[in-house]
Every structure is written in C-alpha cells, then in structure tokens.
C-alpha positions as CSV (number, residue, x, y, z in Angstrom):
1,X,-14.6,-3.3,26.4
2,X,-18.6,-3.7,26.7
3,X,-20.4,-0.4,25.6
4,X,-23.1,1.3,27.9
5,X,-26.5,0.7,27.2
6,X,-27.4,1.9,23.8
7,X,-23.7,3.0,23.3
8,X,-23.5,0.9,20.2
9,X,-26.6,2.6,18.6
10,X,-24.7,6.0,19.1
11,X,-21.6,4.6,17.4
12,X,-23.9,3.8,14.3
13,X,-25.4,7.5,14.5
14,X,-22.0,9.0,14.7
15,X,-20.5,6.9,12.2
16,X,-23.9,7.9,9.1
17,X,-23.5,11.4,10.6
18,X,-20.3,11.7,9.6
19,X,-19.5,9.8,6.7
20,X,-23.3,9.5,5.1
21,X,-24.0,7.6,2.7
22,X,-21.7,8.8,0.0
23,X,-19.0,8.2,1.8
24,X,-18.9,4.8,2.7
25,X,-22.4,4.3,4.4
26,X,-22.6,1.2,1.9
27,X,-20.1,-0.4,4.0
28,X,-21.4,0.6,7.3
29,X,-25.2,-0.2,6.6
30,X,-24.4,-3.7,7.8
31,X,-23.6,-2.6,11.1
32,X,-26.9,-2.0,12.7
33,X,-28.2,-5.4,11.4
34,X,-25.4,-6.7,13.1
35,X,-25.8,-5.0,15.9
36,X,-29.5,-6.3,16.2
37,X,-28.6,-9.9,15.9
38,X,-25.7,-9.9,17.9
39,X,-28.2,-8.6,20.4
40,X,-30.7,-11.3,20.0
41,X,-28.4,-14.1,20.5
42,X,-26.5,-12.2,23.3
43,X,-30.1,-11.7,25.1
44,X,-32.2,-14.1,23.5
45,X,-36.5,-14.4,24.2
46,X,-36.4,-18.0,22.6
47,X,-34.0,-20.2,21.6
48,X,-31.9,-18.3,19.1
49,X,-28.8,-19.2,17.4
50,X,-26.3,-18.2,14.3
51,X,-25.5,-20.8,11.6
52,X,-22.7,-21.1,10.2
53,X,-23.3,-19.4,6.9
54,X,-24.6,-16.2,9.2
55,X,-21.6,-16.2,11.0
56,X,-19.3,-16.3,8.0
57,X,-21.5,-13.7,6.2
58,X,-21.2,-11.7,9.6
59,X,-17.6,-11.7,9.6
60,X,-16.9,-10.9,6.3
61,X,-19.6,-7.8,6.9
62,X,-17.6,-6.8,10.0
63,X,-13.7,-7.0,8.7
64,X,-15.0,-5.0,5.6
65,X,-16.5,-2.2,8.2
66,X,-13.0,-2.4,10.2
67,X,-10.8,-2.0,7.2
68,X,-12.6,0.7,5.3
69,X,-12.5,2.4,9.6
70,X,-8.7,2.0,9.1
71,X,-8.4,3.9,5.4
72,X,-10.4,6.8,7.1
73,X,-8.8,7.6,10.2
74,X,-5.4,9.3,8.0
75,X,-8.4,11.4,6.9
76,X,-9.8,12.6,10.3
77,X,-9.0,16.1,11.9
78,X,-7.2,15.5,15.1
79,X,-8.9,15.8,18.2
C-alpha cells in the first residue's frame, strides 16, 4: 500500500522516537538511506539506477530491519 507524501519519513521518526538508538537504532539507521534511494530511482532527475551489489546490500539491510520489527512487536503495549 503506497504511503502519503512524506509518510515514510514519519515512519522513520516514529520508529528512533521510540526505540532510539539503544535499542535497536543500529538496525534501523539504514532505513532512511533506503528510503532516499528508493526515492531517487522511483522519481529520478537523471538517469539513475541500482546495481546489483546495491540491491543485494539493500535487501539484506531491509530483511534485518523487518526481523528485528518482528522480535519487538511481543514487546509493544497494545493499542
């Protein structure tokens, strides 16, 4: 599901706010570069493009942000 303008930006905020960086902001400090080039390749000004090696290194970035997501949601309050 596509994100409002800006609404991945606030996920990054929320995410730092709540977990810092003593508690797992190592893992999540990818995540805005991510963000950023996913963004210039989605909208590009030039010709812009991901190797290979990027896209590998971007994956392995994002499934270790979605596992250590998984190991703290038993940890939340509920709503």
């Amino acid at each position: 599901m596509p994100l409002p303008r800006g609404g991945h930006i606030a996920i990054r905020e929320a995410v730092l706010a709540q977990f810092g960086e003593l508690t797992g902001g190592e893992v999540f400090r990818p995540y805005d570069r991510l963000r950023r080039r996913r963004n210039d390749i989605e909208y590009p000004d030039g010709a812009t493009s991901a190797d290979e090696a990027e896209v590998d290194e971007g994956l392995e970035r994002a499934a270790a942000i979605v596992a250590y997501a998984e190991r703290l949601i038993d940890h939340l309050p509920p709503y």
